[in-house]
N, C-alpha and C positions, 0 to 999 in steps of 0.2 A: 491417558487416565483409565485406559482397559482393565488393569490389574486392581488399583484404586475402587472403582465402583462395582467392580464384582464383587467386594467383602461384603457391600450393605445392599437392601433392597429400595434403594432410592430413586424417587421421579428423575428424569433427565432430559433436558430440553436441548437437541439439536440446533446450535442459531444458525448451521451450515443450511438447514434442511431446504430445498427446495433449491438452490444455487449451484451455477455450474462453477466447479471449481476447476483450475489451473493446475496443472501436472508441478512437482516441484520440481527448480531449475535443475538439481543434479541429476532429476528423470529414473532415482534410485526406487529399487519395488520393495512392496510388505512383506511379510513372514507368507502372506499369501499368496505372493507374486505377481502382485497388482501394484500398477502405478500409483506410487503413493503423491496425494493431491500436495499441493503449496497453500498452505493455512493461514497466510498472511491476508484473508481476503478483504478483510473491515479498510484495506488501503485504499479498496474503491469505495467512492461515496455511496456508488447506485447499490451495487452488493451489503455494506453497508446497512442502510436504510431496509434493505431486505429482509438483515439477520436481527435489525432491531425489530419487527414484524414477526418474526419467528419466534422471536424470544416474548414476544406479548400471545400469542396464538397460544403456546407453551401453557403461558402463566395462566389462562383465559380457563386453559381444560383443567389443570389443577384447581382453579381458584375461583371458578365460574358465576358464584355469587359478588364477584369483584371484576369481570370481565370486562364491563362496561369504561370501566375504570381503565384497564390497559388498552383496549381501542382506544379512547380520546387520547390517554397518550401517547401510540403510537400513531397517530394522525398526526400528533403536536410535533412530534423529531421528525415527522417525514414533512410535514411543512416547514422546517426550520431549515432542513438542509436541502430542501429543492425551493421555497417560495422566497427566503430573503436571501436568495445569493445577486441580488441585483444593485449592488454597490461594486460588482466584481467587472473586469473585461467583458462586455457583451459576447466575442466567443467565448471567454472560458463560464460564461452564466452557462449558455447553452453547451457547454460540454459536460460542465458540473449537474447541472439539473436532474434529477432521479428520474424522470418520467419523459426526455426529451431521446430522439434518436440524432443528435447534431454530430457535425462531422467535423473532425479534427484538421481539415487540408489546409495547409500556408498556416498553422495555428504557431508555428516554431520557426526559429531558422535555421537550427539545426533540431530534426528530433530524434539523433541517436544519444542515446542514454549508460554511459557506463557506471557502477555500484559497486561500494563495498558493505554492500548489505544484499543477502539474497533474497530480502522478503519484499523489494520491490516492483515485482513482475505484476502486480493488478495495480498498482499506482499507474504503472508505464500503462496500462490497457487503459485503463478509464482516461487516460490525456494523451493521449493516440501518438503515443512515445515508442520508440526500437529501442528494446533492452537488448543493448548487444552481447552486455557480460555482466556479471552480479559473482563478485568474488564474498565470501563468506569469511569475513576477518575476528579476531578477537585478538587480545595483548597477548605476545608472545607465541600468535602463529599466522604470522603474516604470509602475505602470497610468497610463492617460490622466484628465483633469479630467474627463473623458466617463466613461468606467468606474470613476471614484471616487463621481461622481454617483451612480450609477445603484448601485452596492453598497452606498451609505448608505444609499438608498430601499429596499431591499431588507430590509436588516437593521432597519430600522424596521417595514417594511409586514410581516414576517415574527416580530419581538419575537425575533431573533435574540440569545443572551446572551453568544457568544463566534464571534470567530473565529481562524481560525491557518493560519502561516508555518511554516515546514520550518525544521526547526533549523539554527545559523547562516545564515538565509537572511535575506535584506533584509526587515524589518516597517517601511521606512517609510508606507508606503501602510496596513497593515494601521490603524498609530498614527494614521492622519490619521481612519482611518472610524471607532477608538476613539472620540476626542475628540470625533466629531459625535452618535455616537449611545448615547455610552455603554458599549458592549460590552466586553468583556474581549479581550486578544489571547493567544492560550495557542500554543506551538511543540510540534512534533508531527516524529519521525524518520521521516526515509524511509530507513531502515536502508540507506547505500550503502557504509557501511563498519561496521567492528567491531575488537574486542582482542578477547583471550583466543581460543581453539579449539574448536572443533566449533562445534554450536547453538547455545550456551547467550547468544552475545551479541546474536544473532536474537531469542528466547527475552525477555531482558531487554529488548530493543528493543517489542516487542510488549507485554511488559506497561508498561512506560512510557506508552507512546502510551494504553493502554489507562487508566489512572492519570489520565492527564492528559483523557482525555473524560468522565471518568465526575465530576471536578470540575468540567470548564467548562460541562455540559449536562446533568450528573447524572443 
């Protein structure tokens, strides 16, 4: 949006600001020649709840006679998604949790993770996942006979039992590495939209994805 907000002289609220972010998986650099980060961060809860923080701090300096007003509601999303996850797995409460340091070990039984979506590398961090590979697909430019190769062997050499495509996203390729080796293909949301208001379709997004690992990899 560089090009974009240089026309006008308009406020602009960082929701990265303060957040350590993830190199992107192709590890490709800026015009500056700096590693350009992986943007997909709202895939973690904890980061997440961060950038909703940011985004109230933001609105707080703009809008200061109204301040008071985006504290309580950023109190409100950060207790919604660390205080009522407890209808969830006891470890995955405590993995989920914004404010807990809990530890992922025995949480899978398998926790390597393969992708046809490359914006899931802070999903795999926040649920203490091995992202082995994150191929970047779209209709009409599917992985190469090279990179299909080479992710059957993979999922064979590793006793990999599932892997997965981003919802409505192209599974032709995922279907082809099925069919060779067995595995299951399971779709996983990169929450880039929603219905309904506030959190809560984030909220259901997360435990979806969360639903759908805890069957493909248990």
């Amino acid at each position: 949006l560089a090009d974009a907000l240089a026309q006008k002289d308009v406020p602009v609220i960082d929701c990265s600001e303060g957040l350590t972010l993830l190199p992107a998986p192709d590890h490709h650099a800026t015009g500056e020649g700096e590693e350009e980060p992986d943007p997909h961060a709202w895939m973690d809860p904890r980061r997440a709840a961060a950038m909703v923080s940011a985004i109230a701090r933001g609105l707080s300096r703009l809008d200061p006679d109204n301040s008071r007003l985006y504290d309580l509601n950023d109190t409100l999303v950060y207790d919604q998604m660390g205080g009522t996850r407890q209808d969830m797995d006891p470890a995955l409460f405590q993995v989920f949790t914004v404010t807990g340091q809990a530890t992922t070990d025995g949480l899978w039984a398998c926790d390597k993770l393969i992708t046809f979506h490359d914006g899931f590398q802070y999903f795999a961090d926040a649920f203490g996942l091995d992202l082995l590979r994150s191929i970047e697909e779209e209709e009409g430019s599917e992985a190469s006979a090279k990179e299909l190769e080479e992710l059957i062997c993979l999922v064979r050499e590793e006793r990999i039992p599932a892997i997965f495509v981003e919802k409505n996203g192209s599974r032709r390729s995922a279907d082809v590495i099925a069919r060779e080796t067995g595995c299951k293909v399971y779709e996983l949301d990169m929450i880039m939209s929603g219905d309904g208001t506030g959190i809560e379709s984030y909220l259901e997004a997360i435990d979806h994805n969360l639903a759908v690992l805890r069957e493909a990899l248990g």
